[in-house]
Residue frames as qw, qx, qy, qz and C-alpha x, y, z in Angstrom:
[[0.663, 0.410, 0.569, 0.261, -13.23, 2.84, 14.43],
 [0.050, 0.709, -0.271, -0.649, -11.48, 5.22, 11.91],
 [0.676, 0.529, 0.348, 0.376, -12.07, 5.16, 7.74],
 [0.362, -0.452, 0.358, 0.732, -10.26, 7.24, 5.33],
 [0.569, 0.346, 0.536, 0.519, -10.32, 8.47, 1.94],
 [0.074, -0.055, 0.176, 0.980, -10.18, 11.98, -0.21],
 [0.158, 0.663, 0.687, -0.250, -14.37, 11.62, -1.12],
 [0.150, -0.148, 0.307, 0.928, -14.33, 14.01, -4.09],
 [0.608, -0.114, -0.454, -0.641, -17.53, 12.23, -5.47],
 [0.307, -0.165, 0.842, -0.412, -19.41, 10.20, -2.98],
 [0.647, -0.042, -0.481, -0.590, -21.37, 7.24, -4.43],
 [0.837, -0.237, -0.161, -0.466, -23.21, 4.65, -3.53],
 [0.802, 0.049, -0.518, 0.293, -20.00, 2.07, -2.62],
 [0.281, 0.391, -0.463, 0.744, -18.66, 4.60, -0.59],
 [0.504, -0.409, 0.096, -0.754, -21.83, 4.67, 1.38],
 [0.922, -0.136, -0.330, -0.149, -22.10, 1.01, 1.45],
 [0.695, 0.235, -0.565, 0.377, -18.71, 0.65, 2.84],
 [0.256, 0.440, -0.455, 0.731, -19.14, 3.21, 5.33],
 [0.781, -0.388, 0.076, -0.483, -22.21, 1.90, 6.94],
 [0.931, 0.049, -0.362, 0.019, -20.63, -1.27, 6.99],
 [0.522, 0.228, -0.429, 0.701, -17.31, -0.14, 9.03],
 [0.541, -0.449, 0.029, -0.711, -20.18, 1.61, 11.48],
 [0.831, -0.339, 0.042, -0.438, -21.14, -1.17, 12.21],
 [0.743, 0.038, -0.516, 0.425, -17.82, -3.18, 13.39],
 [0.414, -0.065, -0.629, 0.655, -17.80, -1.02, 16.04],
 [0.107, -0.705, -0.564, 0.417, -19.66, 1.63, 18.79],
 [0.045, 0.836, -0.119, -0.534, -18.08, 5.36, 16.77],
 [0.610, 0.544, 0.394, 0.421, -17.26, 5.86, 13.17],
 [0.023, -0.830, 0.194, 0.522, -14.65, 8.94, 12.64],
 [0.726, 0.578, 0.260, 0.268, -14.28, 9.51, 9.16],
 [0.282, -0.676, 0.271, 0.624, -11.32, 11.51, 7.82],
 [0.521, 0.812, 0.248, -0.084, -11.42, 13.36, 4.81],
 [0.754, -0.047, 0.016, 0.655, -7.97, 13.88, 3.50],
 [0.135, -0.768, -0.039, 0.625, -6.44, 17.34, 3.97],
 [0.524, 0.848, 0.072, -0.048, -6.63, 19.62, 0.42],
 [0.135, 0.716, -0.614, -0.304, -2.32, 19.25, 0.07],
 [0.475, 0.007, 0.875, -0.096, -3.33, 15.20, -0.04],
 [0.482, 0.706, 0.400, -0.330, -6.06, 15.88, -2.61],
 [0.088, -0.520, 0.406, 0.747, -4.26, 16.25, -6.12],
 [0.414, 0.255, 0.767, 0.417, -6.66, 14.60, -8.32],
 [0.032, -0.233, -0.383, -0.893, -8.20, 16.84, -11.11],
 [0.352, -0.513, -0.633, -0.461, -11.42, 16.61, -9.82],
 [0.343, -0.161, -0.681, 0.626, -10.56, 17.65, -6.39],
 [0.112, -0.690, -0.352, -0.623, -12.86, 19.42, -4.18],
 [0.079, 0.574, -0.504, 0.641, -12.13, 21.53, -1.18],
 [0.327, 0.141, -0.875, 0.329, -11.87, 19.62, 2.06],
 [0.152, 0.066, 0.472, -0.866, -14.62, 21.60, 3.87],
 [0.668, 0.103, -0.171, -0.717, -17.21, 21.15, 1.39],
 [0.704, 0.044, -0.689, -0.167, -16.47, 17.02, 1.32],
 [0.178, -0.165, -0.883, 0.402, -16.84, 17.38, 4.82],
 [0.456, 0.210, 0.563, -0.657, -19.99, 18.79, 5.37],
 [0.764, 0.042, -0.308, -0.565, -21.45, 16.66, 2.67],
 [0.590, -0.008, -0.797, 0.127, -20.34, 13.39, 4.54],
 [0.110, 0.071, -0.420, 0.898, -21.62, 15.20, 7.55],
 [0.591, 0.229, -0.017, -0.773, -25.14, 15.61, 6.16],
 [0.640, -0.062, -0.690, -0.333, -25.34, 12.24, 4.92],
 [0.848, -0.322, 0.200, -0.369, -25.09, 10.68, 8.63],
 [0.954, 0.116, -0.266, -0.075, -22.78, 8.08, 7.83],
 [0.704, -0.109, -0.565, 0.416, -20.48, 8.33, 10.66],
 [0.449, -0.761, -0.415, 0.217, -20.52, 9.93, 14.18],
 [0.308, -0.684, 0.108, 0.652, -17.52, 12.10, 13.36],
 [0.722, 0.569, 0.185, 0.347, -16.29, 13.54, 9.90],
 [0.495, -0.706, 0.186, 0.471, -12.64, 15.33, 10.45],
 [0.624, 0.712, -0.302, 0.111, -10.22, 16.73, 7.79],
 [0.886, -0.239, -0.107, 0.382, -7.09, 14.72, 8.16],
 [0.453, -0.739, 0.032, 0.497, -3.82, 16.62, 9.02],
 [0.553, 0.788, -0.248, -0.112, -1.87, 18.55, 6.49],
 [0.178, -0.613, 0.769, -0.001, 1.46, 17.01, 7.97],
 [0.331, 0.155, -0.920, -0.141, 0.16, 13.11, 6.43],
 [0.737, -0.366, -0.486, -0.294, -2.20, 10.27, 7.32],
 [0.695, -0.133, -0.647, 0.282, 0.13, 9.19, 10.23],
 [0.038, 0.218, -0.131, 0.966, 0.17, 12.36, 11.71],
 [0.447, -0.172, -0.063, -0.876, -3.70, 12.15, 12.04],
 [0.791, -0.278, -0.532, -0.117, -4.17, 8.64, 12.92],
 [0.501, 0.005, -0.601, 0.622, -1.31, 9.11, 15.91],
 [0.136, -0.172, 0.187, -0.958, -3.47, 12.24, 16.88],
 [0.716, -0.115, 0.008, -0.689, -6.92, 10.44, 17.08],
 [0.078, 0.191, -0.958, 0.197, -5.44, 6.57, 17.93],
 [0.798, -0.096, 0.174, -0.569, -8.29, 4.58, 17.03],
 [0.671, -0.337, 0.657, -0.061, -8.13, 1.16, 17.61],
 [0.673, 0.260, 0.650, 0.238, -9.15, 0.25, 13.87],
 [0.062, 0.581, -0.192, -0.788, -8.68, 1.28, 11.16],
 [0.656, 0.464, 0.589, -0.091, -11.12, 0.36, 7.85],
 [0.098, -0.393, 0.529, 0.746, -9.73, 0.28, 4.36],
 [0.753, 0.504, -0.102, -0.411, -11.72, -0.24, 1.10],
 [0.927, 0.274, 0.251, -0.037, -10.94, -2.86, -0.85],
 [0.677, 0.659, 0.076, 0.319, -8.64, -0.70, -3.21],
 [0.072, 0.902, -0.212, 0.370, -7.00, 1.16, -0.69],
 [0.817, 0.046, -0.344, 0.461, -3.75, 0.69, 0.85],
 [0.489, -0.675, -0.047, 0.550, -1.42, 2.64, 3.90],
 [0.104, 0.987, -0.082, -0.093, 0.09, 5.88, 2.14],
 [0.448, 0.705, -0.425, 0.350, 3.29, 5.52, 3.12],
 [0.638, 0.054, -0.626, 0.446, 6.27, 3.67, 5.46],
 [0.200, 0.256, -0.490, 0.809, 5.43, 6.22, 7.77],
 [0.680, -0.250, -0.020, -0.689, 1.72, 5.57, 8.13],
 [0.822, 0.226, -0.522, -0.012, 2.60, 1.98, 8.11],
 [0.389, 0.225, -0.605, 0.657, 5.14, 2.59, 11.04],
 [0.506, -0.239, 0.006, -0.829, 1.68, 4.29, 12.81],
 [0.852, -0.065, -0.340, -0.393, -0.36, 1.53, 12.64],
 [0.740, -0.107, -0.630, 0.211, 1.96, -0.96, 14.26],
 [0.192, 0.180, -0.446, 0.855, 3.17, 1.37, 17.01],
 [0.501, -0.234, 0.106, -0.827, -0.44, 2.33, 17.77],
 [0.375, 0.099, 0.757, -0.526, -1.75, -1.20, 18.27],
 [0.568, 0.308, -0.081, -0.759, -4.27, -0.25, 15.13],
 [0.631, 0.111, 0.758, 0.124, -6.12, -3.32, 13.96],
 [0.179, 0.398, -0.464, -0.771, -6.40, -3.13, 9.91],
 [0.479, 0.276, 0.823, -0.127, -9.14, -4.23, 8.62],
 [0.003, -0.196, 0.481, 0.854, -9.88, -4.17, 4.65],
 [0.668, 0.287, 0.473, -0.497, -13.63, -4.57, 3.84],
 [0.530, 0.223, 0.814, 0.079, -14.68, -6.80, 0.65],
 [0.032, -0.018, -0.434, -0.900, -14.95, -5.69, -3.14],
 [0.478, 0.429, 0.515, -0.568, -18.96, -5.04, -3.15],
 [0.271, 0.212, 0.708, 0.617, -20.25, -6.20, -6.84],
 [0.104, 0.727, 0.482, 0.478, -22.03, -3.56, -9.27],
 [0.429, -0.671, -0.116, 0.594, -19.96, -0.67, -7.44],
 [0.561, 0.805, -0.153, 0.115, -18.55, 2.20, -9.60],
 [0.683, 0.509, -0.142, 0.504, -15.29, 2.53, -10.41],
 [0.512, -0.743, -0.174, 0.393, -13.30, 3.41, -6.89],
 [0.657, 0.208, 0.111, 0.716, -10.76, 4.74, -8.96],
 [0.106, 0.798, 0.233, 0.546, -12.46, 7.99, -9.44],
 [0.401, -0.870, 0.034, -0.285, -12.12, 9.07, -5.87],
 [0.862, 0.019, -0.249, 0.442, -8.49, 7.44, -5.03],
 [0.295, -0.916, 0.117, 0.246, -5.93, 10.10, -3.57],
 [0.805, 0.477, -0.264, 0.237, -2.78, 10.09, -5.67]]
């Protein structure tokens, strides 16, 4: 089981989602996107947004993804699934090209009501 996302601010959806995607399978590796992936204003360095997702407990692994792209980091750790938020979508044709080649099931989890605003933490 493999989630995803940049995790500048971590609230409460992000927690909700990430127990939830735990529990579809036996391991939870999280990937934190890699700091040349990161361009929103609010960005905060990769190391620190992993050891606070690290300290929360909310999955078995927490990895910065590769600087070379998502596909790059999914082909390197080939998990079987792969868990999207609601709001989030494949990067790019080449992550996209990943996914099928690997096998990866895609599975998008459900908008969760009285979340904040996912926007804030998005990757651009």
């Amino acid at each position: 089981m493999f989630a995803a996302g940049c995790f500048n601010r971590v609230h409460p959806a992000h927690l909700r989602l990430l127990r939830q995607a735990r529990a579809l399978g036996d391991r939870l590796v999280l990937v934190v996107s890699n700091d040349a992936h990161n361009k929103k204003p609010n960005a905060v360095p990769a190391a620190r947004r992993r050891a606070v997702l690290k300290r929360l407990g909310v999955a078995d692994e927490v990895v910065v993804g590769a600087p070379d792209g998502f596909a790059a980091t999914l082909r390197r750790l080939r998990p079987d699934i792969l868990v999207l938020g609601y709001d989030q979508r494949l990067p790019d044709a080449e992550t996209e090209r990943a996914v099928r080649e690997l096998g990866v099931e895609l599975i998008v989890m459900p908008w969760f009501p009285g979340k904040e605003d996912a926007r804030a933490s998005r990757c651009s």
